[in-house]
Structure formats: structure tokens, C-alpha cells
N, C-alpha and C positions, 0 to 999 in steps of 0.2 A: 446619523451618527454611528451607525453599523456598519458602513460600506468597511471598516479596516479592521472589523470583528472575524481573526481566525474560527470563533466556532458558526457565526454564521455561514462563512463559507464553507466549512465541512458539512453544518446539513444540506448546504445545497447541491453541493457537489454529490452527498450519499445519495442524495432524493432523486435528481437526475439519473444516477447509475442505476437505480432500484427501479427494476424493471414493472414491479406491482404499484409504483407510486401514481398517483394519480394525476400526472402530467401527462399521461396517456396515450406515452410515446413506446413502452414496450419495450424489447431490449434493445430498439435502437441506439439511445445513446451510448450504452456499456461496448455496444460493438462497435462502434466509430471512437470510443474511448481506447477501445483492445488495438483498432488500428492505428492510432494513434500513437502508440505505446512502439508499436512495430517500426515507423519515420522516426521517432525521437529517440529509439536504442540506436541506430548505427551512428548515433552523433560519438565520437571521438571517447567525450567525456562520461562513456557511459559502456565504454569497455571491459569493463568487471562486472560491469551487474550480472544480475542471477538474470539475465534474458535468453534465451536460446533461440536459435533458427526455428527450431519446431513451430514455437511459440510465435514466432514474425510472420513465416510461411500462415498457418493457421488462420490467424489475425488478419494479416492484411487481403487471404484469400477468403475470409468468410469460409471458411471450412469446420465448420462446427455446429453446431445446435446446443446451447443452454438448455438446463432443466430447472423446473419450477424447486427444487433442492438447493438453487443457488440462496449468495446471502450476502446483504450489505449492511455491516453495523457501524454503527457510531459509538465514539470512545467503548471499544472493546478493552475489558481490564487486564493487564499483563498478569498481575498477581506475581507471586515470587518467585518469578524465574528471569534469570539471566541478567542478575544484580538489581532489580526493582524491590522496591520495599512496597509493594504492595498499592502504591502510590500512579503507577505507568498506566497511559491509557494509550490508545490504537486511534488515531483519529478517524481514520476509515478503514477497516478492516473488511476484506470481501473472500468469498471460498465458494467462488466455482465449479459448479459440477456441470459436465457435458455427456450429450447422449452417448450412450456407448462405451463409457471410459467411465471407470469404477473408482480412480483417483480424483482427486478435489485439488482446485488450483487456488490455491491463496495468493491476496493480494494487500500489501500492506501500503497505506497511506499515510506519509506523514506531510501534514500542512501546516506551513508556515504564510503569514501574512506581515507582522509586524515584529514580529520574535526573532533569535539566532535560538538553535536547539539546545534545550533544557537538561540538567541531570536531574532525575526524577528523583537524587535522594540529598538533593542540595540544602535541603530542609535541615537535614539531620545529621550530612556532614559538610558543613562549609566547607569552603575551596575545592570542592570536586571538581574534575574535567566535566565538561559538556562534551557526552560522549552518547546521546540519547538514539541517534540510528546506531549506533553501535550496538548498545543494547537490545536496540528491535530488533537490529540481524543474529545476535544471539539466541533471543525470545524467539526469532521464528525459524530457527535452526532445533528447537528443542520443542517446543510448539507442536511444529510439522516435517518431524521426520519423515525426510522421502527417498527415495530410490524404488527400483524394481521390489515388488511385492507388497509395498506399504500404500495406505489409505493416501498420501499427498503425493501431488507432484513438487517442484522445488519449488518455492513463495517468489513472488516477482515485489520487489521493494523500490516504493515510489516516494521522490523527496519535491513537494511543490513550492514552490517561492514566486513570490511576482519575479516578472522582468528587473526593475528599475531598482530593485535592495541587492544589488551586487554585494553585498556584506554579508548575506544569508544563503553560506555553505552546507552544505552536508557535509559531514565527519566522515558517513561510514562509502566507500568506492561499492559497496555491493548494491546501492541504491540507481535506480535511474533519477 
């Protein structure tokens, strides 16, 4: 009675990416996940995302080395930024750090299985938009300031859905 439980499948999905996890796979899977990421950005629909060449090039060439600094959390709390009331959680939230490069690469995960995206402050104001990536790319615009000089690079924002819920959009175009 789990198989259509969203946060099941977020810890497995974190557990999988978590290279320290005891599946004792290493960071192989994060790094067929990073390629992965690289074949499914040039899809059409997926032309605004925060993805860059660098990042594809990178990825699909294995051209990197992870540090043990990396990190995969589960429902990471937004707190009060970028219109959450305190309320927003991160379903899988990751930040990257690779040899050589002093910047940290976030990685925001939003999962969906059975749901359309939430307003997280629907509680306390009826009739809100569902505007919930929207707010993530806010959150991770303020979050992780980046450009030349600063601690992040630009956050890559991931919207998952099964195949067959054709009804379950993302809002925000900045997501893959």
C-alpha cells in the first residue's frame, strides 16, 4: 500500500543518490543520475531551465570528482523566504561540492507521485495559486546566490511526475 506514497519514493530516490548510503553503490548512481539530467535537458520542454552546457558537457563526460562535502537531504525547510510561511519543505535537496572548485552546486527536487503542486500557504490563505516551483525558484534564487565570486553555482531545479499523470505540470519553466 506504499508503492503511490510521494515520500516513500523521495527517501529512495535520496538514499540511492547518497553516496555514503548503504547500498554500497558509491557515487555511482548520482553520477548516471548527473547524466541523465544532461539527455533529458535538451528535450524541447526543458529550454529555460537553469541547465547550462558546462553542466551537460561535465556530466555526460564524467569530468569531475565529488567530495565527501557533498549532501543529500530530505525535506530540507524553506523557512521564510520567497513567500513560505514557514511551512515549505525541499523534497530532495542536494549541494555539490567537486574537487577543485570552491563553489557548491545545488540541486532542488521536487516529487510528485499522486499530487499536482501545492501552495504551501493554502492553509492560511484559501484560494491561493499553486505556485509551489515557483516559490522554489524564488527560495533558490535567494538561498543560493551565485555568480563569479560567490559560494554557489546556479541551482539546477528538478520537477519529477510518473509518466501516465499527464495532469501533473510544473508551474515554474525554470525546472527540468
Amino acid at each position: 500500500g506504499i508503492s503511490r506514497d510521494e515520500n516513500v519514493h523521495s527517501d529512495f530516490i535520496a538514499w540511492l543518490l547518497t553516496p555514503t548510503s548503504n547500498h554500497e553503490l558509491g557515487y555511482y548512481p548520482l553520477r548516471k543520475f548527473l547524466q541523465m539530467l544532461s539527455i533529458v535537458c535538451e528535450n524541447d520542454n526543458n529550454a529555460k531551465a537553469q541547465f547550462s552546457e558546462e553542466y551537460a558537457n561535465m556530466f555526460l563526460l564524467e569530468d569531475y570528482e565529488l567530495t565527501s562535502a557533498s549532501k543529500v537531504l530530505r525535506e530540507a525547510v524553506t523557512g521564510d523566504i520567497a513567500g513560505f510561511d514557514n511551512s515549505g519543505r525541499i523534497d530532495i535537496l542536494m549541494e555539490l561540492a567537486f574537487d577543485g572548485d570552491d563553489q557548491i552546486l545545488p540541486i532542488i527536487i521536487e516529487n510528485k507521485v499522486l499530487s499536482t503542486e501545492n501552495d504551501e500557504n493554502a492553509k492560511s490563505k484559501p484560494g491561493a495559486n499553486n505556485k509551489q516551483t515557483e516559490k522554489y525558484f524564488e527560495w533558490s534564487k535567494i538561498k543560493y546566490p551565485c555568480g563569479v565570486g560567490t559560494l554557489y553555482k546556479t541551482p539546477i531545479l528538478i520537477f519529477l511526475a510518473p509518466d501516465f499523470e499527464k495532469e501533473i505540470k510544473c508551474k515554474s519553466e525554470a525546472f527540468i
